[in-house]
N, C-alpha and C positions, 0 to 999 in steps of 0.2 A: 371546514378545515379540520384535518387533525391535527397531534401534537407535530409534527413536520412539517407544517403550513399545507400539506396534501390534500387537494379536495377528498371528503371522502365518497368514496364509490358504495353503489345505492343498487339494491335487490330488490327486484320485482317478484314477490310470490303471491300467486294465483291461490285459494284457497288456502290463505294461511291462519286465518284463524282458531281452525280447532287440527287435533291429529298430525300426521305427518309436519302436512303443510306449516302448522304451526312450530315446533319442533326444526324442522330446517330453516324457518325464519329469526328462533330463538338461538340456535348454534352461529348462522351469520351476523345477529345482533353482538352477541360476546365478542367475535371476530374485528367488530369495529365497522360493519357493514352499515349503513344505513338500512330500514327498510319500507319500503311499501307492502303494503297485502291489499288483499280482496276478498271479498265475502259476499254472498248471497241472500243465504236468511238467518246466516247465527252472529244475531247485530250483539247482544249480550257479550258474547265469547268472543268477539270482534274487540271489544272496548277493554278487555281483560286483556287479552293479549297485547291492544297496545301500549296498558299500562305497563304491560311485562316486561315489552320493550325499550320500552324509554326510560327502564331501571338500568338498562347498562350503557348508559349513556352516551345513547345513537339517536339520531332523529325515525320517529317513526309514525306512520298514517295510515288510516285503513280506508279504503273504498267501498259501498256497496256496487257488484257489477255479478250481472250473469254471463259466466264467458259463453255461452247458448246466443247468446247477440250479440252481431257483430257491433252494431252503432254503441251501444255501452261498452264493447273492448275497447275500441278507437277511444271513448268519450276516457276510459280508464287511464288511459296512457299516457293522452295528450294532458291530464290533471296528475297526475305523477311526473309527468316530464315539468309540468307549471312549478310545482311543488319542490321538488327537490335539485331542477338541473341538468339531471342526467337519469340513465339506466344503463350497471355494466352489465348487471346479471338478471336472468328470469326464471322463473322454477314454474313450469306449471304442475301444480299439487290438484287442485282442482278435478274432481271427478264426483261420476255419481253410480248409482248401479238400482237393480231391483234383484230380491232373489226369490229365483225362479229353477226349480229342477233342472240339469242340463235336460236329462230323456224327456222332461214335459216341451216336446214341442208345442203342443196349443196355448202350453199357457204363457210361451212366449210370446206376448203381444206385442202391435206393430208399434204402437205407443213406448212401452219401454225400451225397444229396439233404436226407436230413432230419437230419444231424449238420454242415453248412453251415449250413442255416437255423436247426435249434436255437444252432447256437452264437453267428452273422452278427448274425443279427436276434433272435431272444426274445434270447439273452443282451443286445443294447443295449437291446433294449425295458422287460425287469427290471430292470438296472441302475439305468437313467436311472430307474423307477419308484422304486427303494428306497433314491434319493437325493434325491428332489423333493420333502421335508421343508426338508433341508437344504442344497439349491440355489435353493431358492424363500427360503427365509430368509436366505438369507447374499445375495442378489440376483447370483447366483452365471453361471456358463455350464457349459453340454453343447457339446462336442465327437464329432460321432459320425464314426468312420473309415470312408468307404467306398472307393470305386476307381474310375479311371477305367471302368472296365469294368461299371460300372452306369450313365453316361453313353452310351459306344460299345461295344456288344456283343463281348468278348472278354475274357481273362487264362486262368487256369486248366482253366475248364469253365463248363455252360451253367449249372447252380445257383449258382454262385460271382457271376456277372453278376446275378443274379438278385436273388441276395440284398443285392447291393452298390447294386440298385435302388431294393429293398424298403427301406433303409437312406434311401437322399437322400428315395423319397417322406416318409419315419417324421419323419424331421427336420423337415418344414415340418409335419406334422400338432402335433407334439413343442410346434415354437416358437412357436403358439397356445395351447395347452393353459398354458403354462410364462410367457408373457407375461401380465402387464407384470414379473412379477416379477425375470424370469431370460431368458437368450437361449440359443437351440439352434441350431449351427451345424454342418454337414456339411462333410469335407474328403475331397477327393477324389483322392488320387495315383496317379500313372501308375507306370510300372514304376521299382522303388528298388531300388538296389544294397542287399539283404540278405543276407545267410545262404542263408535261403530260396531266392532267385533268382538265386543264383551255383550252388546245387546244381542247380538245370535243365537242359536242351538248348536253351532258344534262344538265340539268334544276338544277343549283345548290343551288338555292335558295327554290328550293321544297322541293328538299332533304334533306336540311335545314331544313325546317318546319318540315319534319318528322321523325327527328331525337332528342329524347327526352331532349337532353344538346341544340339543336336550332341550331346548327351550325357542316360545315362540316370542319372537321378534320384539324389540321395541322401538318407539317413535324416535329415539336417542341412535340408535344405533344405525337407520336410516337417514339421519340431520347427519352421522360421521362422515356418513360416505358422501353424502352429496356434498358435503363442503372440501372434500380432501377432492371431487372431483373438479369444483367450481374453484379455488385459490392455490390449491396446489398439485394437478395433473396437468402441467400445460402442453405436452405433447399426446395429448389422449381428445381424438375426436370421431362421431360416429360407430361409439358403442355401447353396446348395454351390459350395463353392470349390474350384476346379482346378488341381491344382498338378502338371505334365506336359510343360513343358518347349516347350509347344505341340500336342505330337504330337496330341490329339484333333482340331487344326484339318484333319490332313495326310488 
């Protein structure tokens, strides 16, 4: 209950423990959100975060689950639904990539191909199923993470594009299925200062230059948009929002 005797309403994030993911689970924590997360293999950075979270005094719990299997999303769900009650909101933040030259076609292997998309898209597409119980009930929202790189052909590798694609078209198929009950929104960030993309070789200070706001992204700045689209866009469903600073105009 909050101060209003109000149950309070509880966010499912896929991948919340490090990056983005983390980041929009820590902006709906502030918000008064309850939260669940998931994680993989960063059980450390899992236990930190939920420390983080349960400083602004929200109830908070981490799962280990690989959304790549279906039987651990169900097994996810159903112990988040035990655990807290409900689900109004889900974010899936969760993804993975390998990088791999776009022109090296050989060295895009069939392995990396299909542990992208198992994980990119079946894991949002499971997900988002084995909560639409309890997104549809609660008249809840879907949040799905894609990248700019499903809008303008490029990031990591060609299946990473691909699948960041396959993601924005899911969402508008998603936010009919889901309507009137519930809304599905896609977000789509350009390059963010993470972990992840501070261990790379590119040039982030170019990218910079050529990105119209001057500067590349941060983890904060994608937590704004997704929360202003999850608590406060309630007549917005079935699109993708672009949040890059400009750079796809360039």
């Amino acid at each position: 209950m909050n101060s209003k005797g109000e149950t309070a309403r509880v966010a499912l994030v896929t991948g919340g423990a490090t990056g983005i993911g983390k980041a929009i689970a820590v902006k709906l924590a502030k918000a008064g959100i309850n939260i669940a997360f998931c994680f993989n293999s960063s059980y450390g950075d899992a236990q930190d975060t939920k420390k983080e979270l349960l400083g602004f005094g929200v109830k908070a719990k981490c799962y280990k689950c690989n959304v790549g299997v279906v039987a651990e999303i169900e097994e996810l769900v159903k112990n988040a639904v035990l655990d807290f009650g409900r689900i109004d909101f889900l974010v899936n933040a969760a993804g993975t990539t390998y990088h791999v030259k776009h022109a090296d076609l050989e060295g895009m292997k069939e392995e990396y191909f299909d542990d992208i998309f198992n994980i990119n898209v079946k894991g949002c597409f499971y997900v988002s199923r084995a909560v639409s119980e309890q997104i549809r009930k609660n008249n809840g929202v879907i949040l799905n993470i894609a990248s700019t790189s499903g809008v303008v052909p490029g990031g990591s590798c060609i299946a990473y594009a691909a699948s960041k694609a396959a993601i924005i078209n899911m969402t508008k198929a998603l936010s009919k299925v889901f309507a009137p009950s519930a809304r599905v929104v896609c977000l789509s960030p350009g390059l963010v200062e993470t972990r992840w993309v501070n261990n790379t070789t590119w040039n982030l200070e170019k990218i910079a230059a050529e990105t119209p706001l001057g500067r590349i992204g941060l983890p904060e700045d994608v937590a704004n948009a997704a929360a202003a689209i999850i608590l406060d866009m309630n007549f917005v469903t079935g699109i993708n929002v672009v949040v890059d600073g400009g750079r796809t105009l360039c």
